[in-house]
C-alpha angles and dihedrals in degrees: 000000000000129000124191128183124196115209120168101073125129150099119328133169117237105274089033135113150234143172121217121205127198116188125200144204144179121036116039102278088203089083101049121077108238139231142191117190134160141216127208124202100286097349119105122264104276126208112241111169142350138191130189119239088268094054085234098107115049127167136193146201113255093232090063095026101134087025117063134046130197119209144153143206104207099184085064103036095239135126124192137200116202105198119194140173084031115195128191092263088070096073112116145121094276113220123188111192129176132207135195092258131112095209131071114280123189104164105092099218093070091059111100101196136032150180134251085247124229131231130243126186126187117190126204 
């Protein structure tokens, strides 16, 4: 099994910045692609970003393409996700997950484990 824990999250004025965290423990995360999505008050669950097992392939979403950057530190189990030029419409419950793959996944229900989410709020 597999736990994660987001931490970064808060309150951020549009232009500004924030970095997410999502620490993991049990079973070796090197192994497990990685995800980060995020979810606003009564809209779906949206991709944001993705990462292989080896951190060399990424993808994004195009609405954070520039922005964001996924990355992870494998020696210490953690994946993080630097988000710059925020804008109001970022504002969401962020959600990093991980699956057993070695490709990139983007679709959430093939992710096996997931965060408690934390929330970010940028205001304009």
């Amino acid at each position: 099994q597999v736990q994660l824990v987001e931490s970064g999250g808060g309150l951020v004025q549009a232009g500004g910045s924030l970095r997410l965290s999502c620490a993991a423990s049990g079973r070796t995360f090197s192994s497990y692609a990685i995800g980060w999505f995020r979810q606003a008050p009564g809209k779906e669950r949206e991709f944001v970003a993705a990462a292989s097992w080896s951190g060399g392939s990424t993808y994004y979403a195009d609405s954070v393409k520039g922005r964001f950057t996924i990355s992870r530190d494998n020696a210490n189990n953690t994946v993080y996700l630097q988000m710059n030029s925020l804008k109001p419409e970022d504002t969401a419950v962020y959600y990093c997950a991980a699956v057993a793959a070695l490709g990139v996944v983007t679709v959430y229900w093939e992710y096996d484990y997931w965060g408690q989410g934390t929330q970010v709020t940028v205001s304009s």
